[in-house]
Each structure stands twice: as C-alpha cells, then as structure tokens.
C-alpha positions, -999 to +999 in steps of 0.1 A: +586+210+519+610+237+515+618+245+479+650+260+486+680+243+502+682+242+543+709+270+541+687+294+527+652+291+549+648+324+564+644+318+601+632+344+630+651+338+661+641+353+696+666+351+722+649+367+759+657+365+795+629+365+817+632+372+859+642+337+872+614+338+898+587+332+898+598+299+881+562+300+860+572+328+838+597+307+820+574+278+822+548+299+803+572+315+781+583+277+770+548+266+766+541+291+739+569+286+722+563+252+722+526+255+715+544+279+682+562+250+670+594+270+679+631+248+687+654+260+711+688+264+695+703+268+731+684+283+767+668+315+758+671+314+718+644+295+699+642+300+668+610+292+636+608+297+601+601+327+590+564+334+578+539+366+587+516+343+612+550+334+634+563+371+630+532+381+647+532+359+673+566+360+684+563+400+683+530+391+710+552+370+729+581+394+734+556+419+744+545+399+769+584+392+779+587+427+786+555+431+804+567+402+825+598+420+832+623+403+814+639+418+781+636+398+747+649+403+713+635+390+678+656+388+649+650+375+613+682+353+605+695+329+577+721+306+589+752+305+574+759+270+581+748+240+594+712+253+582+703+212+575+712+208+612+687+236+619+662+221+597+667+181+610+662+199+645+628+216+633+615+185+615+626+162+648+606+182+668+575+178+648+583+143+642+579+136+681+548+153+678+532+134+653+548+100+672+526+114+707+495+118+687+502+084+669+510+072+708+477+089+715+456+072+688+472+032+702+453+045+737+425+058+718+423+024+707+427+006+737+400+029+750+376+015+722+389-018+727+380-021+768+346-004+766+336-028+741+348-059+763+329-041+790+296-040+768+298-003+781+279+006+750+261+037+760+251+071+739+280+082+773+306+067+761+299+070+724+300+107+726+331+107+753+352+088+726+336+111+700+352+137+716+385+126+720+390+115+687+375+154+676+408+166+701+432+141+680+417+154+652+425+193+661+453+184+675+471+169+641+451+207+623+477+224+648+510+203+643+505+201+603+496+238+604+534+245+619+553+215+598+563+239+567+592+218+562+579+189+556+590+162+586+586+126+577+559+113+604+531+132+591+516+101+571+521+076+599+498+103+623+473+106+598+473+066+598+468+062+628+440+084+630+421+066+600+426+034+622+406+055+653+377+065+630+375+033+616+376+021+652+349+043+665+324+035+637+324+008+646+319+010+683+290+033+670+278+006+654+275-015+685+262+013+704+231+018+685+229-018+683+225-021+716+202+009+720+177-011+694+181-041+714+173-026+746+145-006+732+128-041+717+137-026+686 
C-alpha cells in the first residue's frame, strides 16, 4: 500500500493514437495495456504507477505504436487532484481481477465437484485439474505483481484458491484410491 497520500503517487501516463484500421491494432494495443495492469483515464490515455518495470514496458509498447504507424506519447505525471479517484480507479480494476480468478476458482470447483460424481477418477483428469489450478496459481503471481496500491480483494482471491487446493487434494486422494483399487492393490 502506498505510503504516501493518493495525490502524491507518481503516475506514467501514455496517451497514443493508433491507425483505425485494421481494427486489431487497437485491440492489441488494449490487450497489453491491460495485461500491464494499466486504467484508461479516457480513449487513448491510460495511465500506471510509476515504477522502472512499467517505464520499460510502456517505452516497448510505444515503440511498437510507432512501428504500427500510430504516434504515442509517455509522460511521467502527478495529479494535482482527484489523485484518490485515480487510485479507487486503479485498485477497482485489480479488484475485478481478483473477483474473475475468485469466479474462476467457484468453476474450478464445480469442475472437481462433477468429475468426482462421475467417478472420472483418472491420473487424465488429475493432472488436467492440476494444471488448471497451476494457471490460477500464475495467474494471481501476475495480478498481485501489478497491485502496488494495495486493492482490497487480494485476500478473498487467495481464499479461494486455498479452497481449490484443498479441493484437489482431495480428488487426488480419490484418484490414487481408485488406481489401488483397480490395481488389486
């Protein structure tokens, strides 16, 4: 959480135009900036807190503006109000983050849930779920990694990932269970 108030977060703002066909240069300029944890502020200007690692990358991406052949500009900025608005905005964002991966985890769960009504309690499925819950996992790593200011959902996400490892233990359980039985074990 930020130590100093929300007036006084340094933030880097890039505002760009890129060509308005095709249509999937935008799209791809929105994806990274959402994939950066960036807000928009209004079309064209998003804006981030100000650190080295999103310097760097939103100096990449309005290279790639150019290259594209659109025209962007990157700016570091402190607002001089309504910095809390900027900051409820930022936190918001990642807040809906962490609610999809909590939203995520309750399918994850269902998941667990139907294959173990269905007695579908293979190695298969074992390492499918495995693997989703390893994608939750990194997928939390990348959305903590950009919440620097400290959004209130965080806990509630981690939750709800305890509940899916708790949940595919035990499937595990089941699975190798099953494996012994069917093995005359």
């Amino acid at each position: 959480m930020p130590t100093v108030s929300d007036d006084k977060i340094r933030w880097l703002l890039l505002v760009y135009r890129v060509p308005s066909e095709p249509t999937r240069l935008r799209a791809a300029v929105w994806r990274r900036l959402k994939a950066l944890g960036a807000i928009y502020l209004q079309n064209s200007a998003a804006a981030m807190p100000a650190s080295e690692t999103a310097e760097r990358a939103l100096r990449t991406l309005r290279n790639e503006i150019g290259q594209m052949g659109g025209t962007a500009h990157l700016m570091r900025c402190d607002p001089l109000v309504a910095g809390a608005d900027i900051v409820a905005a930022y936190n918001a964002a990642r807040d809906d983050e962490y609610e999809e991966i909590e939203d995520r985890c309750h399918d994850f769960l269902t998941e667990i849930e139907t294959e173990t009504a269905a007695a579908h309690l293979t190695y298969a499925e074992l390492e499918e779920n495995d693997e989703d819950l390893r994608k939750l996992h990194g997928w939390l790593e990348k959305v903590v990694a950009r919440d620097v200011l400290g959004a209130s959902r965080q806990n509630e996400a981690r939750e709800a990932l305890v509940r899916c490892e708790e949940a595919l233990s035990g499937f595990a359980a089941r699975v190798y269970t099953a494996e012994e039985e069917n093995n005359g074990g």
